[in-house]
C-alpha positions in Angstrom: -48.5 7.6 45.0 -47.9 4.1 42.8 -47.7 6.8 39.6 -44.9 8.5 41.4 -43.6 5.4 42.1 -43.5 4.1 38.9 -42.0 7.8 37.6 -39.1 7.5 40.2 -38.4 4.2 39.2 -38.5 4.7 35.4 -35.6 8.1 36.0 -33.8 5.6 38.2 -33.5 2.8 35.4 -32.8 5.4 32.5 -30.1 7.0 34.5 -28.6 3.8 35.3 -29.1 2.2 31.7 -27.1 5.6 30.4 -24.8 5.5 33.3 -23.4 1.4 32.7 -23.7 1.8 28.5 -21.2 5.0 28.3 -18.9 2.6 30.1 -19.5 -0.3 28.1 -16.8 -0.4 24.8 -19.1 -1.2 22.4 -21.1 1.8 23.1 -18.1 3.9 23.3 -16.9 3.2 20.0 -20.3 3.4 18.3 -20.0 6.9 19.8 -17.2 7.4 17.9 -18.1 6.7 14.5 -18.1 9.4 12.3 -20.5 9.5 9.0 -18.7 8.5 5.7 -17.9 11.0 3.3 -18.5 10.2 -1.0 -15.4 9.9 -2.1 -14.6 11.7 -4.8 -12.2 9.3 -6.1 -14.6 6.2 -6.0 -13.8 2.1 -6.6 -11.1 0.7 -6.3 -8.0 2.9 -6.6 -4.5 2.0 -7.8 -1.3 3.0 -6.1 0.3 6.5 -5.5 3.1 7.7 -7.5 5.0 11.1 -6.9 6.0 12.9 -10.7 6.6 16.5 -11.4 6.8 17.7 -8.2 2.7 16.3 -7.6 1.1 13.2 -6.2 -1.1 10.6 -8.7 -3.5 7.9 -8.2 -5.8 6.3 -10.8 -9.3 4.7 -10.7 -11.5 3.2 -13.8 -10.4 5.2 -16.3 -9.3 8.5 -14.4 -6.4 9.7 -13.5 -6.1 12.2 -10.6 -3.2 14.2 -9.5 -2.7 16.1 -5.7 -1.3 19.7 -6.7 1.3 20.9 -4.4 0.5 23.5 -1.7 1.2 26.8 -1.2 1.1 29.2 1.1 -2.0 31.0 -0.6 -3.4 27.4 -1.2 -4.1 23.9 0.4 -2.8 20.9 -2.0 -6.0 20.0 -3.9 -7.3 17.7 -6.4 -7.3 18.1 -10.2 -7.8 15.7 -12.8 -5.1 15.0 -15.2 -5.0 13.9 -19.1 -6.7 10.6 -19.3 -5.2 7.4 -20.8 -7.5 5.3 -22.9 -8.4 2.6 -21.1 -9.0 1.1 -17.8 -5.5 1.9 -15.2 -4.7 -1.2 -13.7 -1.7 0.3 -11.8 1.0 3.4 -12.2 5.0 4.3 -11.8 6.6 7.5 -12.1 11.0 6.6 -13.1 11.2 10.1 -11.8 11.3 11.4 -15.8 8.2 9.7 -16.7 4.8 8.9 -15.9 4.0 5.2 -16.9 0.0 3.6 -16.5 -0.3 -0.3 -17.3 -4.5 0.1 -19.0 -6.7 -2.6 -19.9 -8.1 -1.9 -23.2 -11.7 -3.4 -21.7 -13.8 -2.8 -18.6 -13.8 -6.0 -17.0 -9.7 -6.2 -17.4 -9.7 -9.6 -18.7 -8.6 -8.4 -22.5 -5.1 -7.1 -24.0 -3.3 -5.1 -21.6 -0.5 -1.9 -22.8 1.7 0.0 -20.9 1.1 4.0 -21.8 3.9 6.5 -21.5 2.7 10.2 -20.6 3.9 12.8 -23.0 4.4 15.8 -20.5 5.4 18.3 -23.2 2.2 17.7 -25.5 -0.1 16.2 -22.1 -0.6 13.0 -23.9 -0.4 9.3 -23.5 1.7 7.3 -26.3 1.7 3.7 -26.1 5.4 1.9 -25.9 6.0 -0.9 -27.9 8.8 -3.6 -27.2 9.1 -7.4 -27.0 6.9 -8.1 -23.9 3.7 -7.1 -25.8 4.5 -10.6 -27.6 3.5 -12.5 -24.7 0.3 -13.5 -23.9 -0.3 -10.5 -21.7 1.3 -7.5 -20.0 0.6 -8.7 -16.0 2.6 -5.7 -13.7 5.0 -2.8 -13.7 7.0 -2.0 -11.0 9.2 1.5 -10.2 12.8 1.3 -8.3 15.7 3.4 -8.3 14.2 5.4 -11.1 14.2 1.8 -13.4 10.8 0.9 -14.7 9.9 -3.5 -14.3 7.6 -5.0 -16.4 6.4 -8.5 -16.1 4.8 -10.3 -18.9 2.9 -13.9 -18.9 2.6 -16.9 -20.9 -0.2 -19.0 -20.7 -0.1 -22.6 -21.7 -2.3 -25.3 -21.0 -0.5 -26.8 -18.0 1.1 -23.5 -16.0 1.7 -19.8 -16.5 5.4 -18.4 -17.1 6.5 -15.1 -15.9 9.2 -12.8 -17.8 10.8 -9.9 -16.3 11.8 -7.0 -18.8 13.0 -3.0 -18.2 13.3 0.1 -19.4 15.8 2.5 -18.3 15.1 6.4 -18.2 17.9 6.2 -21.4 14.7 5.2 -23.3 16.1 1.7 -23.8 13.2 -1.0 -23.6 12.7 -4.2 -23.3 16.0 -5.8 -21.9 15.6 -9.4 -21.1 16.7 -10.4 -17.4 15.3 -13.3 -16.2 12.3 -16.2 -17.6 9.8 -18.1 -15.6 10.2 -16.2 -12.3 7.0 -17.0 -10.8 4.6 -14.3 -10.4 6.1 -10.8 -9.1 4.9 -8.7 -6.4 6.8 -6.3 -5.4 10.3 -5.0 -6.0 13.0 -2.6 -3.7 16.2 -1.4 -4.2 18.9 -1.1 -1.2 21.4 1.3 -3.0 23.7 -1.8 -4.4 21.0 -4.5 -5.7 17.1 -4.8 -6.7 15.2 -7.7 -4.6 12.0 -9.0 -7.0 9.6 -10.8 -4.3 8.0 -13.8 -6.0 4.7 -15.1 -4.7 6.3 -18.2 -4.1 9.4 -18.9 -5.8 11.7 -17.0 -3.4 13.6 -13.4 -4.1 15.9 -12.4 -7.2 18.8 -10.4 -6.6 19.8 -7.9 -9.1 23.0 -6.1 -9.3 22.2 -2.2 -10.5 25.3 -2.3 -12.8 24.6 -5.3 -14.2 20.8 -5.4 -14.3 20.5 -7.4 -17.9 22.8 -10.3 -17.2 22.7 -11.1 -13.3 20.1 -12.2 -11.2 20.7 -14.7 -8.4 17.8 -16.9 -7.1 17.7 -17.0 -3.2 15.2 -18.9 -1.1 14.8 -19.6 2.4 16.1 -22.8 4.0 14.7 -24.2 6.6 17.4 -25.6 10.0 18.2 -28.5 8.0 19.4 -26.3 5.1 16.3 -27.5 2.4 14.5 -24.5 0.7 11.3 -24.1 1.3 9.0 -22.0 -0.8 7.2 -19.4 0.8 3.8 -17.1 -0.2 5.7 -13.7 0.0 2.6 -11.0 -0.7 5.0 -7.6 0.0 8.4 -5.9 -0.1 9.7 -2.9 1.1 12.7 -0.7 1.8 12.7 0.2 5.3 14.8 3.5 4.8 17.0 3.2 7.9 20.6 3.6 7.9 21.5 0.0 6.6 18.6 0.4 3.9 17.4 -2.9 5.0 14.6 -4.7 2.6 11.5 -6.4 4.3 9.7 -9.0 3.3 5.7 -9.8 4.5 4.1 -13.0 3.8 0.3 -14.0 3.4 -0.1 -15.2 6.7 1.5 -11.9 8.2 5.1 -13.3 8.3 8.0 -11.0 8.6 11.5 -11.7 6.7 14.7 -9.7 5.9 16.8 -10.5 2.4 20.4 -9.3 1.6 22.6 -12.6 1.0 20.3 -14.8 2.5 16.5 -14.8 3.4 16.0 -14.4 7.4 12.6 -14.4 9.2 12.3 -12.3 12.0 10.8 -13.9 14.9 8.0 -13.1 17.1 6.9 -10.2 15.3 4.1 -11.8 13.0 1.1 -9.6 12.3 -0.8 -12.6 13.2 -3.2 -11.5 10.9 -3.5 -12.3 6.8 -1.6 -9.5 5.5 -3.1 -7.6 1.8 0.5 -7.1 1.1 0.1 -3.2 1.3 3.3 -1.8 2.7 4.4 2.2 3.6 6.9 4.2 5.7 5.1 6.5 7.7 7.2 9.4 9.4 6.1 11.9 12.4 7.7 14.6 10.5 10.5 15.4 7.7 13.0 16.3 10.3 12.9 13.3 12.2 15.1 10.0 10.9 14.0 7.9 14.2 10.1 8.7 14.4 8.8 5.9 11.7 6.3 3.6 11.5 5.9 0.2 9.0 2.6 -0.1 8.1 1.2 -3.0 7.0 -2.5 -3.8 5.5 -4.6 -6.3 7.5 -7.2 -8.5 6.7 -9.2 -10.9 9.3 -11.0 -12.8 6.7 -10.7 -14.1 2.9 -14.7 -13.1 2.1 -15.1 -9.0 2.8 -17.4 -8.2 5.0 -18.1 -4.9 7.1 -19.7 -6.6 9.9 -17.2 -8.1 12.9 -14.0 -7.8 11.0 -11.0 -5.8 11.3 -9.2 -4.5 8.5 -7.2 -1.4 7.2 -3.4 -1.8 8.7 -1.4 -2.5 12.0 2.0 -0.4 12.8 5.1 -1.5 13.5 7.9 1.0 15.1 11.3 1.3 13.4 14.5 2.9 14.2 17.5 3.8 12.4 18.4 0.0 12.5 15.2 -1.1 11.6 12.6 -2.6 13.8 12.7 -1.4 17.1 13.5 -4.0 19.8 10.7 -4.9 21.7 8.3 -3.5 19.1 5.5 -5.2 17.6 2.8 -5.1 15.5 0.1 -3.1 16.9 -3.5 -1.6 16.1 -3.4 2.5 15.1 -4.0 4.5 18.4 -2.5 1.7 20.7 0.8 3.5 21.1 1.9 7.1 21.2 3.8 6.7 18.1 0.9 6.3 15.8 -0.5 7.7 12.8 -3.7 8.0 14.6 -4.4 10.3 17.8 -3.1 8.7 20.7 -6.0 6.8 22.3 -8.1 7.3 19.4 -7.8 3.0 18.0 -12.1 2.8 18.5 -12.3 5.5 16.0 -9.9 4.3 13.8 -11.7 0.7 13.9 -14.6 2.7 13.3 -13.5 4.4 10.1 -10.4 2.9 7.6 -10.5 -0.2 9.9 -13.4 -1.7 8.6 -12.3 -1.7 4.8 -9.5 -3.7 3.4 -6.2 -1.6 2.3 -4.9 -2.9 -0.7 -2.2 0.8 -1.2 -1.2 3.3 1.5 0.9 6.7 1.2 2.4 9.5 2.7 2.3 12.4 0.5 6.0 14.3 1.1 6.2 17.8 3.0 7.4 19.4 -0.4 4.0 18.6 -1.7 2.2 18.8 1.3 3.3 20.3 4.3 0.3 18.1 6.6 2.3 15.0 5.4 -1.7 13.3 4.9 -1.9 9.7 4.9 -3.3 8.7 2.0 -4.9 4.6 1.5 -6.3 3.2 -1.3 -9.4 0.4 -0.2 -10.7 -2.3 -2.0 -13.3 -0.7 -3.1 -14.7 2.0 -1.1 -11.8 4.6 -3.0 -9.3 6.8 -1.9 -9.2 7.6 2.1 -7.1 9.9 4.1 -6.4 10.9 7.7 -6.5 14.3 8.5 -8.7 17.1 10.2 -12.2 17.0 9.6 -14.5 19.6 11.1 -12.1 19.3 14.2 -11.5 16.0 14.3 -8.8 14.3 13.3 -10.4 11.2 11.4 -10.0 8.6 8.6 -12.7 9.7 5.8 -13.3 9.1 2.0 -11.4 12.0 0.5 -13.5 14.5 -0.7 
């Protein structure tokens, strides 16, 4: 009788025990994990570039492009012609393929800025005047008009030159000397914005690029300028092709004439300074999301942090009123499955986000969501086995 007991009371507990822990969040979203997929594009990826009618990425020393779909076939993976050297970052003018390479491993040597030879499938170096700085830091893409920005070193500071090359072959015309360090550059149909890290924003006039820039920085209500850590910039692609700014601390500006910050809609997070339009689908001018990459802490770390990228809704004016930044999955307007935010924290959301990418419709009709992590390699968001999921791509 006592063993029965003691049987009864076991069944009871167990049922229980399961009963109160598929309730309990932190069950639920272990439930929800799926197993991570090898990526087949491994490390730590560069940035996507459309040329030639496919998608690119690099990593290490290989360059991989994402071959249009057909109707026979899916859009797949191939490797492309490899540059010597290890790609530090990639642009596509629309004519040309471009790849800034570090001729050593640990990308603290010389760095060259390779040109891709589409007729012969080669890489040819470019020459001009920036190679006689100390070193070849970024290149940018916008409006079809390749950026470069080259460094000087002395023993007090570091100087920053912008230069460009036009897709008229022209290279290396001087615009502007001791910027400050670039980050990012857009273009809103009349002028180019170059984001500083914290020197404020350049404003370049397209027909004028070689001879105009004009430095504008934020004031504060007393009308002194105050210098802040911009880490992003963006073209929002609404009607009034308004340019966004994002700061380190997850800060949110506009620039046109002046430098505005828009209030209460801080990520309230540290922000990588990864920036993307997302859209529901090609038809659709409305349905678009910002998305912006997240970071909870300075030291990585997999366990109790949340990376990957918050969303932001827009509208044809911009932000949305109302709208703020908010976790994949949290709203129906998401690039996640509605409800879905445990398994998105479970996946992409524990890895920092340093590019993200929606392939076009031309290319691929799925639209995929494409993010390149700090150094997990390329992931994407789409149907696996059933499940829509963020995975390593395979």
């Amino acid at each position: 009788m006592i063993k029965n007991f003691i049987n009864k009371s076991f069944f009871y507990f167990a049922l229980t025990f399961i009963l109160c822990t598929c309730n309990d969040p932190v069950f639920y979203a272990i439930s929800l994990e799926v197993k991570p997929a090898e990526p087949l594009i491994k490390g730590v990826p560069t940035n996507f570039v459309i040329y030639d009618g496919c998608m690119y990425v690099a990593s290490g020393n290989n360059l991989h492009k994402y071959n249009k779909g057909t109707e026979q076939n899916k859009a797949s993976w191939s490797m492309e012609a490899q540059p010597e050297g290890n790609i530090l970052k990639i642009a596509s003018t629309g004519n040309y393929l471009y790849a800034l390479c570090s001729t050593n491993q640990n990308n603290n040597g010389k760095t060259v800025i390779k040109r891709f030879d589409k007729e012969n499938s080669s890489w040819l170096e470019i020459g001009g005047s920036f190679n006689d700085l100390d070193k070849v830091q970024d290149i940018f893409e916008a409006n079809g008009i390749l950026f470069i920005t080259a460094s000087t070193f002395s023993s007090s500071a570091i100087s920053y030159t912008v230069f460009y090359i036009d897709n008229s072959e022209t290279v290396n015309k001087l615009i502007i000397n001791d910027t400050g360090e670039i980050n990012g550059i857009a273009f809103n149909g009349e002028s180019y914005f170059l984001s500083t890290k914290d020197k404020g924003v350049y404003r370049i006039d397209k027909d004028n690029i070689g001879d105009s820039a004009l430095l504008i920085k934020y004031k504060d209500k007393d009308g002194k300028d105050v210098n802040i850590n911009f880490s992003g910039i963006i073209n929002l692609q609404d009607d009034v092709n308004t340019i966004l700014l994002i700061t380190r601390n997850g800060d949110i500006y506009t620039v046109k004439d002046i430098i505005t910050k828009i209030e209460n809609v801080s990520m309230g997070k540290m922000a990588t300074g990864a920036l993307a339009i997302w859209r529901e689908n090609d038809q659709s001018s409305s349905s678009r999301l910002l998305l912006a990459g997240r970071q909870d802490s300075l030291n990585y770390s997999s366990y109790n942090y949340t990376y990957g990228y918050l969303e932001l809704e827009l509208d044809i004016n911009g932000i949305k009123d109302g709208k703020k930044f908010v976790e994949p999955g949290k709203e129906p307007l998401s690039t996640v499955s509605h409800g879905e935010n445990e398994r998105f924290q479970s996946t992409i959301g524990k890895y920092p986000v340093n590019y993200l990418f929606q392939v076009p419709s031309e290319i691929d009709g799925e639209m995929i969501l494409f993010a390149s992590t700090q150094k997990n390699g390329v992931w994407s968001y789409r149907d696996r086995n059933g499940i829509f999921q963020w995975n390593a791509e395979e």
